[in-house]
N, CA, C and O atoms as CSV, one atom per row, in Angstrom:
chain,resi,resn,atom,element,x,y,z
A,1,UNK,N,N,4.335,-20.209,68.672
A,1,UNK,CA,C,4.594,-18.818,68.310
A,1,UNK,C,C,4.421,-17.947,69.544
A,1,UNK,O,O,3.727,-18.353,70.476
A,2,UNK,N,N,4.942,-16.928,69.581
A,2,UNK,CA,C,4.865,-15.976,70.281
A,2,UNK,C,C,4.183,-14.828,69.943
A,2,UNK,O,O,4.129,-14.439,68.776
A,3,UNK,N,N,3.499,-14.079,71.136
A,3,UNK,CA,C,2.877,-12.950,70.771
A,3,UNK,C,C,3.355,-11.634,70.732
A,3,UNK,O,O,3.628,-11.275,71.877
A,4,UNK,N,N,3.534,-10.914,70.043
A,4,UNK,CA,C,4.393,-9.706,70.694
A,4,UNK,C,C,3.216,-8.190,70.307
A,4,UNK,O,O,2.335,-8.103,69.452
A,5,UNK,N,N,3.682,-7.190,71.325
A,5,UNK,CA,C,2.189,-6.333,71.403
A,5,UNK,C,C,2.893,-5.129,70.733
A,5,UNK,O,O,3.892,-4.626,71.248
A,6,UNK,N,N,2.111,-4.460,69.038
A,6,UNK,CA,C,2.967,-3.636,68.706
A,6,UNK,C,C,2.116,-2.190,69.228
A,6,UNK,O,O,1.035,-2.151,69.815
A,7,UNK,N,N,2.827,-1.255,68.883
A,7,UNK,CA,C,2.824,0.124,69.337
A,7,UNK,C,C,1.826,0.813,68.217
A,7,UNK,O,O,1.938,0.559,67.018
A,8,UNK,N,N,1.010,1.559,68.660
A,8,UNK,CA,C,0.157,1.875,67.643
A,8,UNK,C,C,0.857,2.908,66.867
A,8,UNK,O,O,1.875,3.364,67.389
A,9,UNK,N,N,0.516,3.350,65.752
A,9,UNK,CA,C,1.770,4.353,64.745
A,9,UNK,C,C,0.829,5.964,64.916
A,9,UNK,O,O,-0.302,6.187,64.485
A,10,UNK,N,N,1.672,6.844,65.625
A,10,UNK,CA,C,0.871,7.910,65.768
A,10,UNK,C,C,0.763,8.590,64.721
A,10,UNK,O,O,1.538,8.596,63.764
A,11,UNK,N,N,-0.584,9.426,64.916
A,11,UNK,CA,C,-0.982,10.136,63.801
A,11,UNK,C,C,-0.127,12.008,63.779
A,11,UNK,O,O,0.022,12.860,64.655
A,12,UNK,N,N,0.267,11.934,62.198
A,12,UNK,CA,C,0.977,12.873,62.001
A,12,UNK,C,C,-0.387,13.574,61.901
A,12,UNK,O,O,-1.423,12.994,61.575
A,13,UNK,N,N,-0.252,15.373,62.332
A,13,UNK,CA,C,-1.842,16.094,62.288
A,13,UNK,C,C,-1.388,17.034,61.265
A,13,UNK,O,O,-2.158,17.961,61.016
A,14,UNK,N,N,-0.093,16.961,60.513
A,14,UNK,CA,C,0.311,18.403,59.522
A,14,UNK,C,C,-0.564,17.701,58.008
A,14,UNK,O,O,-1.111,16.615,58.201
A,15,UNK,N,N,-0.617,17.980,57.352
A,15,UNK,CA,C,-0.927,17.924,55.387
A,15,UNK,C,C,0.537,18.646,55.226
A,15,UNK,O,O,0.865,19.831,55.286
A,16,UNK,N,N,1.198,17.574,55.021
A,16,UNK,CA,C,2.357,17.298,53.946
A,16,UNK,C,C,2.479,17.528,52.498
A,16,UNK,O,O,2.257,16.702,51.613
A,17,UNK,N,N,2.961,19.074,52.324
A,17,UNK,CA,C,2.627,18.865,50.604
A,17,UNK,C,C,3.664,19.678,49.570
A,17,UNK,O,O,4.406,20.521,50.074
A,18,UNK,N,N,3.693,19.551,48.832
A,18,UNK,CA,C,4.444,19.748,47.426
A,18,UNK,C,C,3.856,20.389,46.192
A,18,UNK,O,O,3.141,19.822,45.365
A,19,UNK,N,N,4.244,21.622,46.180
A,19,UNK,CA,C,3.603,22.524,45.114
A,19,UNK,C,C,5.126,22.040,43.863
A,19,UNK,O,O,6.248,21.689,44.228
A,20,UNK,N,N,4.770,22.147,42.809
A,20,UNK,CA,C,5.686,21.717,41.807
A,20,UNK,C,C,5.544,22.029,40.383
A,20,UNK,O,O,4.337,22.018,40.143
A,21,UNK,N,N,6.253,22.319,39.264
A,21,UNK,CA,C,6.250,21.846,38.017
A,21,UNK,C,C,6.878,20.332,37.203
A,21,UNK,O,O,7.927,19.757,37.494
A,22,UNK,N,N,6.217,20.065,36.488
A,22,UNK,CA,C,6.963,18.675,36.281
A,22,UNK,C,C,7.411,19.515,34.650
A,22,UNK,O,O,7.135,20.572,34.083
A,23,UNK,N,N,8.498,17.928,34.308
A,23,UNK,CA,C,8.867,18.558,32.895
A,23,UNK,C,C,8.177,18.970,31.748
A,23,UNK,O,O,8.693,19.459,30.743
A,24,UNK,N,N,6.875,18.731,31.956
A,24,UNK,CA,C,6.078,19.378,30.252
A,24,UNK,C,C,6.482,20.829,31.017
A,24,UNK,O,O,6.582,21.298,32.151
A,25,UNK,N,N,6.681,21.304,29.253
A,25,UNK,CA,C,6.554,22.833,29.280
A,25,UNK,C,C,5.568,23.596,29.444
A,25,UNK,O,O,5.840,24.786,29.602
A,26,UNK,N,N,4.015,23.156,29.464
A,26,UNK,CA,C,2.701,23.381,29.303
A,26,UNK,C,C,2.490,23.440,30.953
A,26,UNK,O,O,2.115,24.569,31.269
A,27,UNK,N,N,2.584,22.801,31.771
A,27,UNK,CA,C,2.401,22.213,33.326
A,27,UNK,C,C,2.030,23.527,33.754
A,27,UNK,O,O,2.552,24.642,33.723
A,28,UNK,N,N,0.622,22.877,34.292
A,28,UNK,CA,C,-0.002,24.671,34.946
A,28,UNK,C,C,0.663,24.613,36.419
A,28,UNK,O,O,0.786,25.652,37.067
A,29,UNK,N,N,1.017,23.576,36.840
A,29,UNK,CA,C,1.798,23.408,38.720
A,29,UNK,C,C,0.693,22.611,39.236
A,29,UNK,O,O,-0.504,22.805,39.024
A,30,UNK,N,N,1.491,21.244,40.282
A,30,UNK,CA,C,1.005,20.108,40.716
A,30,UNK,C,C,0.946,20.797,42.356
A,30,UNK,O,O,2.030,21.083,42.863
A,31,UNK,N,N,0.250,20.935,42.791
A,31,UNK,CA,C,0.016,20.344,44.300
A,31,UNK,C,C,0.041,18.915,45.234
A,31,UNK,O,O,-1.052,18.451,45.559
A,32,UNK,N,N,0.714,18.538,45.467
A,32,UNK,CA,C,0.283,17.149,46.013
A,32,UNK,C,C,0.857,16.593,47.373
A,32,UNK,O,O,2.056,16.560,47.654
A,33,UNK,N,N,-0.297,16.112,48.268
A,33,UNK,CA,C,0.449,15.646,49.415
A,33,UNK,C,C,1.040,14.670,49.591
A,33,UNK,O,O,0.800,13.955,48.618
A,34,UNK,N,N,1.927,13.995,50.493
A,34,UNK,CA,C,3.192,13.939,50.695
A,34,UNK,C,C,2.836,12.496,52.045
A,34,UNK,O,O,2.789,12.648,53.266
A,35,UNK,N,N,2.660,11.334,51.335
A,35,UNK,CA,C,2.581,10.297,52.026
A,35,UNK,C,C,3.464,9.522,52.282
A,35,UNK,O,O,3.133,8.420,52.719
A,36,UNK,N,N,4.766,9.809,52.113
A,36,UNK,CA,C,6.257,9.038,52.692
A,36,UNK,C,C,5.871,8.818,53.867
A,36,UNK,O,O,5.190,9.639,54.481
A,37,UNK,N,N,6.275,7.579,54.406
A,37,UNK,CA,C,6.537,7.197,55.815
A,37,UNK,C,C,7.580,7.577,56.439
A,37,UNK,O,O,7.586,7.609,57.669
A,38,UNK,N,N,8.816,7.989,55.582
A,38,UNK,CA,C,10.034,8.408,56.281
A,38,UNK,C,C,9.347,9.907,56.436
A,38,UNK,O,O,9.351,10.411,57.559
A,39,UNK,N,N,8.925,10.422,55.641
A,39,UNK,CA,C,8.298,12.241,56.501
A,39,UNK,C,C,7.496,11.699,57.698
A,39,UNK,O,O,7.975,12.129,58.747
A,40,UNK,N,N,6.462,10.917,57.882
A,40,UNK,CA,C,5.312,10.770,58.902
A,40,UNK,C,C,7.011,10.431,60.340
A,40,UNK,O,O,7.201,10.916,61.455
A,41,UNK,N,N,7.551,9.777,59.802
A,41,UNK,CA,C,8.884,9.786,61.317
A,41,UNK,C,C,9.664,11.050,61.126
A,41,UNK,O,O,10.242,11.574,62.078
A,42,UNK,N,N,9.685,11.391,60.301
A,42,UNK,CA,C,10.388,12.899,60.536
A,42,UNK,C,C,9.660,13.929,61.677
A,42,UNK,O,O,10.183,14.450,62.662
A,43,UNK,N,N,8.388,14.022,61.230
A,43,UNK,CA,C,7.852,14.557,61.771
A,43,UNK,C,C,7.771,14.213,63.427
A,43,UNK,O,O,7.742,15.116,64.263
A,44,UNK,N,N,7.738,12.778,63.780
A,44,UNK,CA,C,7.667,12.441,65.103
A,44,UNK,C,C,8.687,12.412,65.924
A,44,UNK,O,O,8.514,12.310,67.138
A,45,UNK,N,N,10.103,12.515,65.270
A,45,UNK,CA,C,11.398,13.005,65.839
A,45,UNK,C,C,11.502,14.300,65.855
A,45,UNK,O,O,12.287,14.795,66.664
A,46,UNK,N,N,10.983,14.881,65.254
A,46,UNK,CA,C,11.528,16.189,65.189
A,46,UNK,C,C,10.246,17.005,66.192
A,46,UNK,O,O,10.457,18.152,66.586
A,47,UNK,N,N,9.138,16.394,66.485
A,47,UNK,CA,C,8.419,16.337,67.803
A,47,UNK,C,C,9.169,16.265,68.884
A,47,UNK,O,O,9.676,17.060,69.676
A,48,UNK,N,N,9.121,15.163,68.737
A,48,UNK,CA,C,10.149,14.324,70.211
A,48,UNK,C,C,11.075,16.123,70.818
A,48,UNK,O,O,10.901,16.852,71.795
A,49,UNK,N,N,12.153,16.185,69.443
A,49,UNK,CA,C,13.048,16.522,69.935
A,49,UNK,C,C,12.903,18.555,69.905
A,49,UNK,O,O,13.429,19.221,70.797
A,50,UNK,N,N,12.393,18.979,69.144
A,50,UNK,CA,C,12.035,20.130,69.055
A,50,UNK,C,C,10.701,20.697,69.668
A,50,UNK,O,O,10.744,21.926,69.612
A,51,UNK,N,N,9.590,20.266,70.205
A,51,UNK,CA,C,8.508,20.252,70.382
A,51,UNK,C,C,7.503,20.881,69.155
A,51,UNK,O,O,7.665,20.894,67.934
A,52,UNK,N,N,6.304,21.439,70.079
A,52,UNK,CA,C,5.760,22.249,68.786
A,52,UNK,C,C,5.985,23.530,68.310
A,52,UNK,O,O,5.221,24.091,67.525
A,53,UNK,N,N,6.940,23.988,68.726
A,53,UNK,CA,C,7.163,25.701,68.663
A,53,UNK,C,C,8.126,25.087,67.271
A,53,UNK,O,O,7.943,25.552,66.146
A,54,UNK,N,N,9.055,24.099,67.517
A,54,UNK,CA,C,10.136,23.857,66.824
A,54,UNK,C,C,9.735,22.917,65.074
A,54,UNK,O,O,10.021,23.199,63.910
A,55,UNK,N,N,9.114,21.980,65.591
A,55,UNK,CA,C,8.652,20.765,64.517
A,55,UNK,C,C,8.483,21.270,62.931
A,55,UNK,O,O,9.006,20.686,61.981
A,56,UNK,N,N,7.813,22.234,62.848
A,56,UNK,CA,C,7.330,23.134,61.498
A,56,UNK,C,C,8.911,23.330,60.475
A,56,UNK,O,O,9.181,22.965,59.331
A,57,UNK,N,N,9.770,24.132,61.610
A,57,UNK,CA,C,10.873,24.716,61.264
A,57,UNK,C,C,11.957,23.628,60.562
A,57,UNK,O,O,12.511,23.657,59.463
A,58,UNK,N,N,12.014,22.748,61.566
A,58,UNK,CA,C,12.278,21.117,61.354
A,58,UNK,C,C,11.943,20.717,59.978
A,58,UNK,O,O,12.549,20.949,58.931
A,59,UNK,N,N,11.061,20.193,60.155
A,59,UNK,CA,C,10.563,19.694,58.595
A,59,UNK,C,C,10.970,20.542,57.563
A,59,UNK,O,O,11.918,20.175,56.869
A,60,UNK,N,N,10.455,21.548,57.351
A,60,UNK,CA,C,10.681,22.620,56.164
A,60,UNK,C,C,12.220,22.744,55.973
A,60,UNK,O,O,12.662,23.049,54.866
A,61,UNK,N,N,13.178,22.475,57.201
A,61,UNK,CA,C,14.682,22.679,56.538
A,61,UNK,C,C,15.009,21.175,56.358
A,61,UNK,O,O,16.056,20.972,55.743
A,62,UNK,N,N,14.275,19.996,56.803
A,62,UNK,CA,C,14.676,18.571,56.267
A,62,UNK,C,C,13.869,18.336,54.940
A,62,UNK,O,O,14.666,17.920,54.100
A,63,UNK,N,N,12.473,18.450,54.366
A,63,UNK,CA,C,11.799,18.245,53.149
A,63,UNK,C,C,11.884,19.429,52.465
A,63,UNK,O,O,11.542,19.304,51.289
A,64,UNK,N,N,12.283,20.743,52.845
A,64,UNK,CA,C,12.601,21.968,51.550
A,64,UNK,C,C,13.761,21.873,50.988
A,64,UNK,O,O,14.185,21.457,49.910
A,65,UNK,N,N,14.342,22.497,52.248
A,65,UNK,CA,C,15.240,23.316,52.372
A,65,UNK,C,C,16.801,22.748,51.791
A,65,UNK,O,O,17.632,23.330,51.093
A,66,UNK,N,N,16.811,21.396,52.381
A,66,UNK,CA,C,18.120,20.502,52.073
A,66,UNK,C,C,17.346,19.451,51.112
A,66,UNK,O,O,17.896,19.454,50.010
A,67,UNK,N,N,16.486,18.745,51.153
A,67,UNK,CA,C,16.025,17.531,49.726
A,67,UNK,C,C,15.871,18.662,48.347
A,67,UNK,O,O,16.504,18.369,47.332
A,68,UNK,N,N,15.235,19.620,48.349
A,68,UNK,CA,C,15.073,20.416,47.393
A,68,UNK,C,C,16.257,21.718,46.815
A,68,UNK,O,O,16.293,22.624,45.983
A,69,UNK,N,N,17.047,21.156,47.774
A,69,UNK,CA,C,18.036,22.326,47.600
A,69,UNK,C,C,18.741,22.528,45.665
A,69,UNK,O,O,18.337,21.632,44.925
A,70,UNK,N,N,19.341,23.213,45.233
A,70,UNK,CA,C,19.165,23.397,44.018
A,70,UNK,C,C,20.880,22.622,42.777
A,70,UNK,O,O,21.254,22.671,41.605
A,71,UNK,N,N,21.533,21.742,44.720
A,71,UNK,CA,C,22.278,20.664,44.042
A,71,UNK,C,C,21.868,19.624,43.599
A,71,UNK,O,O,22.453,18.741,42.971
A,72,UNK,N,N,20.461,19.751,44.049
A,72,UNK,CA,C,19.725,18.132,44.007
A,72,UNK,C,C,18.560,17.672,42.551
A,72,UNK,O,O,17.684,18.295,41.950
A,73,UNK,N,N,18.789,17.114,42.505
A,73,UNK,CA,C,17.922,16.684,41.371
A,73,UNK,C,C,16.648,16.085,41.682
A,73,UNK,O,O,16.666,14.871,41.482
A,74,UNK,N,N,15.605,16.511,42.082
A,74,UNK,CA,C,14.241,16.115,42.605
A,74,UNK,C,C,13.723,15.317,42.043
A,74,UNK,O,O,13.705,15.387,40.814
A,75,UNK,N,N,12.868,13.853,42.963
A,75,UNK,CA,C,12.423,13.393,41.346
A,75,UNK,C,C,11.038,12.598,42.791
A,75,UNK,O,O,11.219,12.152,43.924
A,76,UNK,N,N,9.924,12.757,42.031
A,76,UNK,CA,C,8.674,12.455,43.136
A,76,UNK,C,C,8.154,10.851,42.687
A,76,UNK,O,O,8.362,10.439,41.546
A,77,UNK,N,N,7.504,10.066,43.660
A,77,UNK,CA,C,7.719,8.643,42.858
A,77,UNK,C,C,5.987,9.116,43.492
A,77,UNK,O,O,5.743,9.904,44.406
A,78,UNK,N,N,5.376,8.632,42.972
A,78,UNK,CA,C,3.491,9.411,42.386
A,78,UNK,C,C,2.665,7.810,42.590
A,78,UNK,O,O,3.177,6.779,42.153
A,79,UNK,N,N,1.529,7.822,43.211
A,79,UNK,CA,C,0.443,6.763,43.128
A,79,UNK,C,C,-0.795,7.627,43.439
A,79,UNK,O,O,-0.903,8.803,43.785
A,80,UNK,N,N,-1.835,6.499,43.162
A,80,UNK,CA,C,-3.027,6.294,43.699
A,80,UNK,C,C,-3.331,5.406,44.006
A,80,UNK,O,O,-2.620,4.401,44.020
A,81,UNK,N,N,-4.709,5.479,44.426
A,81,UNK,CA,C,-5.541,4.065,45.357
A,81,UNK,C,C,-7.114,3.717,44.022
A,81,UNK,O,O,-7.724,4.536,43.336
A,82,UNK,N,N,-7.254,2.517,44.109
A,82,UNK,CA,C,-8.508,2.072,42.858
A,82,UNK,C,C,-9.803,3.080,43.294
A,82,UNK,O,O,-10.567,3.516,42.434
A,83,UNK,N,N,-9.938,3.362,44.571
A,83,UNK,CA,C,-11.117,4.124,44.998
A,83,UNK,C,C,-10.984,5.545,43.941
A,83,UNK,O,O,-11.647,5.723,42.919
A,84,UNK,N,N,-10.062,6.359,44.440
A,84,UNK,CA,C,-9.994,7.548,43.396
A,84,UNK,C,C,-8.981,7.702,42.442
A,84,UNK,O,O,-8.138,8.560,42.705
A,85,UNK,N,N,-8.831,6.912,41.123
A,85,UNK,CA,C,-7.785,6.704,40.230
A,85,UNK,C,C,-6.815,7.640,39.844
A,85,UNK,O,O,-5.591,7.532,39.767
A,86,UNK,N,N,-7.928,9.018,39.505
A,86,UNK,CA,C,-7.438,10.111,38.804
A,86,UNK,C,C,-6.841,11.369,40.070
A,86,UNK,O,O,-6.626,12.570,39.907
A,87,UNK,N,N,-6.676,10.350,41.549
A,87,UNK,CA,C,-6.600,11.772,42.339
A,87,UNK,C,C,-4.881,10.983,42.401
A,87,UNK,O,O,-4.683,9.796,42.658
A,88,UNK,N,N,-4.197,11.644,42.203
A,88,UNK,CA,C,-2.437,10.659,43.081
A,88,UNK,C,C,-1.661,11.511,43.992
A,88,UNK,O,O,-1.723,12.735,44.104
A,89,UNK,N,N,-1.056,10.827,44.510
A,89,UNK,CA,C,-0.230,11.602,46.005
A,89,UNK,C,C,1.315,10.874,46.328
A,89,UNK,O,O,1.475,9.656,46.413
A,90,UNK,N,N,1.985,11.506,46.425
A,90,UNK,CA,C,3.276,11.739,46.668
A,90,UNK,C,C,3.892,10.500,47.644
A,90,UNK,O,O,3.423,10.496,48.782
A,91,UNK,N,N,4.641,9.706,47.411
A,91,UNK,CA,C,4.590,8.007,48.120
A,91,UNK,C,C,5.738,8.174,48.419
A,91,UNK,O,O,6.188,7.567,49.391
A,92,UNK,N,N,6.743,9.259,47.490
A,92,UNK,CA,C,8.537,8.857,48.068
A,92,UNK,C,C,9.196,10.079,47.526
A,92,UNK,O,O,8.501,10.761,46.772
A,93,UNK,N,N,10.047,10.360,47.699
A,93,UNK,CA,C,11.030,11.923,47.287
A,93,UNK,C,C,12.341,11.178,47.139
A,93,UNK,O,O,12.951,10.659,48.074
A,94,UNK,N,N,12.669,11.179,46.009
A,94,UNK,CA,C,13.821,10.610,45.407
A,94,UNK,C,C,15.032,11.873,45.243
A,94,UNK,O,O,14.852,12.199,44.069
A,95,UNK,N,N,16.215,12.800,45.794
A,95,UNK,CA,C,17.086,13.824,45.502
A,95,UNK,C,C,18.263,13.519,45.381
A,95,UNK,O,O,18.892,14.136,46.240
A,96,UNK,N,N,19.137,12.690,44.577
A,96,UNK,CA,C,20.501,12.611,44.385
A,96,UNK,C,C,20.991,13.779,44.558
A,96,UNK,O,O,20.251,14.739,44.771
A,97,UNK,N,N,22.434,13.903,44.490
A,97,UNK,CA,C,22.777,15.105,43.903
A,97,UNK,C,C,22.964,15.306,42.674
A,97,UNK,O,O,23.609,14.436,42.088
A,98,UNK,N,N,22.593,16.216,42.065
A,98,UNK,CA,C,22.744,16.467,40.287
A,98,UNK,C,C,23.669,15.944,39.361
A,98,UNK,O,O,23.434,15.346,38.311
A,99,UNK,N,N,25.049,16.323,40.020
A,99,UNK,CA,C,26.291,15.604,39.482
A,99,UNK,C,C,25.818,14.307,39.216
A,99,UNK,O,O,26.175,13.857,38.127
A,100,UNK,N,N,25.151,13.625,39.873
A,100,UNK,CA,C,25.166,12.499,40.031
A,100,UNK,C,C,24.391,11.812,38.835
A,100,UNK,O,O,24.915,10.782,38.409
A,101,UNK,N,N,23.077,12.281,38.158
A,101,UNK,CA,C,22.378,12.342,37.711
A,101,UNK,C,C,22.292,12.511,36.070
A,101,UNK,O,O,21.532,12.039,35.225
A,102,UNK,N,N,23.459,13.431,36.013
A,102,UNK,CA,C,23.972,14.006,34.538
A,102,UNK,C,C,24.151,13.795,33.850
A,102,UNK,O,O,24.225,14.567,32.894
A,103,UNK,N,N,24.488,11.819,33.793
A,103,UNK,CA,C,24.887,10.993,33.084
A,103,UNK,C,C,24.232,10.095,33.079
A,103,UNK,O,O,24.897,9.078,32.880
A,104,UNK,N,N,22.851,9.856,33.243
A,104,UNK,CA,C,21.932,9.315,33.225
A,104,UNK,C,C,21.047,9.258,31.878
A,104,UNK,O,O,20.870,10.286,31.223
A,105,UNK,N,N,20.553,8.145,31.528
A,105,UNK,CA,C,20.059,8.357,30.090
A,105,UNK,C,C,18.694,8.764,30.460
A,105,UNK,O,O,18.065,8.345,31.431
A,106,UNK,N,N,18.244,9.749,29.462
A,106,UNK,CA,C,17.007,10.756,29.918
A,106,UNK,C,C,15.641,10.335,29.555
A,106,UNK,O,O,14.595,10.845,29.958
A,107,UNK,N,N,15.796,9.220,28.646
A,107,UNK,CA,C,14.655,8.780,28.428
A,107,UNK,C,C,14.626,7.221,28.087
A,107,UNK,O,O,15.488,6.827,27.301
A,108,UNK,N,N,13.718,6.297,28.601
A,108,UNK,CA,C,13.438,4.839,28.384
A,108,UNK,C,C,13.799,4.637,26.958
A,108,UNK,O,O,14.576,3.707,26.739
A,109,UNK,N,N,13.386,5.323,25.966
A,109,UNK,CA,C,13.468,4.908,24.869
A,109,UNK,C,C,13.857,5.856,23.722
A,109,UNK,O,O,13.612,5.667,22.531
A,110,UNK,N,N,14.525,6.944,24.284
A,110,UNK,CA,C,15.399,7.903,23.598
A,110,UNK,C,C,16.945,6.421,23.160
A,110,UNK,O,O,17.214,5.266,23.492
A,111,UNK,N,N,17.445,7.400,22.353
A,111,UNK,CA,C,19.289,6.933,21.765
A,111,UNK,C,C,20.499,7.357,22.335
A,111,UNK,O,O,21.570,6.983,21.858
């Protein structure tokens, strides 16, 4: 075998997060941060290439502005870890476009 020497994965320094309602009608609004790995490289390209004056602006028009935009159909894929069960955080951002979506059956076990 061969050895090969990997690159250590730099640390993103922002809190990534997502204020939200989900579908109950009751939902007082979710806060939750935002542990995608594709954001943690967003963020490090958009370093790279914008610096820090720029990076903020970056993100907010790639994770607001265009995933949340109001063609899209948002949909958050949610975990936790066994240490804190009841705390969960944001693992993936799922946004088709709506059209797309419309014809989708709305519930597992609806008719």
């Amino acid at each position: 075998m061969f050895e090969q020497e990997l690159n250590p994965l730099e640390w993103v320094p922002l809190d990534l997060r997502y204020s939200f309602r989900c579908a109950d009608d009751d939902c007082p609004t979710h806060d939750m941060g935002l542990k995608d790995w594709e954001a943690g490289q967003s963020y490090r390209k958009f370093m790279r290439k914008y610096g820090e004056r720029g990076v903020r602006d970056a993100l907010r028009e790639r994770w607001y502005n265009r995933m949340c935009a109001s063609n899209r159909a948002v949909h958050f894929c949610v975990g936790n870890i066994a240490a804190h069960p009841k705390t969960f955080m944001l693992l993936a951002v799922f946004y088709p476009e709506r059209k797309v979506v419309e014809y989708v059956q709305d519930s597992l076990f609806g008719e």
